[in-house]
C-alpha atoms as one frame of an Amber mdcrd trajectory, in Angstrom:
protein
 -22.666 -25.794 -98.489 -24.087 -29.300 -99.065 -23.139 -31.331-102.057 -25.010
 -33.977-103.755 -23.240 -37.191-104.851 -24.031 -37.666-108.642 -26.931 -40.338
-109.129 -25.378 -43.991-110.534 -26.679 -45.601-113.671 -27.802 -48.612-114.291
 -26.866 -50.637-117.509 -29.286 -52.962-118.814 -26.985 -55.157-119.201 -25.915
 -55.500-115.813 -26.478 -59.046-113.793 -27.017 -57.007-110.879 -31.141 -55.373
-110.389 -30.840 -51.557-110.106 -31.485 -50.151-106.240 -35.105 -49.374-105.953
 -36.298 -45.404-105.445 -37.340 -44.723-101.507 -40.462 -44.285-101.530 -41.044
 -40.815-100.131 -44.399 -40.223 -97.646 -46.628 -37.122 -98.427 -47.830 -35.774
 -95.550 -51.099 -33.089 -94.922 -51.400 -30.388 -91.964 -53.354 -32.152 -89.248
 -51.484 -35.874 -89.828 -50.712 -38.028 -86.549 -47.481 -39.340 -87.192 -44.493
 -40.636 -84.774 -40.854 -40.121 -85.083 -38.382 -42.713 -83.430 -36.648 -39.967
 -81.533 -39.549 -37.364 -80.446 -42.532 -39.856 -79.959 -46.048 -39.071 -81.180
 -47.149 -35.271 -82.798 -49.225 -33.590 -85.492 -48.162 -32.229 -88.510 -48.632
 -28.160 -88.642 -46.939 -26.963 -91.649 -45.853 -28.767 -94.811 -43.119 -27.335
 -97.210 -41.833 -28.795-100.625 -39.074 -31.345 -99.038 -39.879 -30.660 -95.223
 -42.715 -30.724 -92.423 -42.898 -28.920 -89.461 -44.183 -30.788 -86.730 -45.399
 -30.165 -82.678 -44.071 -33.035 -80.923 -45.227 -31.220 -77.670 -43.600 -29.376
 -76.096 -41.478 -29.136 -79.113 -41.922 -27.821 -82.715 -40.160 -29.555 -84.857
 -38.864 -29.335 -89.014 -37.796 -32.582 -90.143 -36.626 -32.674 -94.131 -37.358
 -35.048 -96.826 -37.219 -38.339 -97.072 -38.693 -38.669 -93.770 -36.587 -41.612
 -92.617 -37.715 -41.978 -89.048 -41.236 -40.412 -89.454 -44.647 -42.415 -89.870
 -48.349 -41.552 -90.382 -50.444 -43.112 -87.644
């Protein structure tokens, strides 16, 4: 079972600027994209937090936040 590390605050106060949010792609069925392990492929299902996609000659479901995956 996966857990998730509690999220750190930020005090106004601090000297220190807060770590800014990743910035998450959104991704439709039918997107190009390329992965830096699999190569080029097109997206064929999209969930809330993961895609499914064929990378020819293999289906793949990568999860959110899409570190290593790009729309062409």
């Amino acid at each position: 079972m996966a857990t998730s590390l509690p999220q750190r605050r930020h005090l106004a106060s601090s000297p220190f600027k807060a770590k800014a949010e990743p910035i998450i792609e959104t991704f439709e069925v039918g997107d190009m994209v390329s992965h830096d392990s699999h190569g080029m492929g097109r997206v064929i299902s999209v969930e809330s937090g993961a895609v499914t996609v064929d990378f020819r000659p293999q289906i793949i479901r990568i999860v959110s936040p899409y570190a290593r995956l790009g729309k062409l």
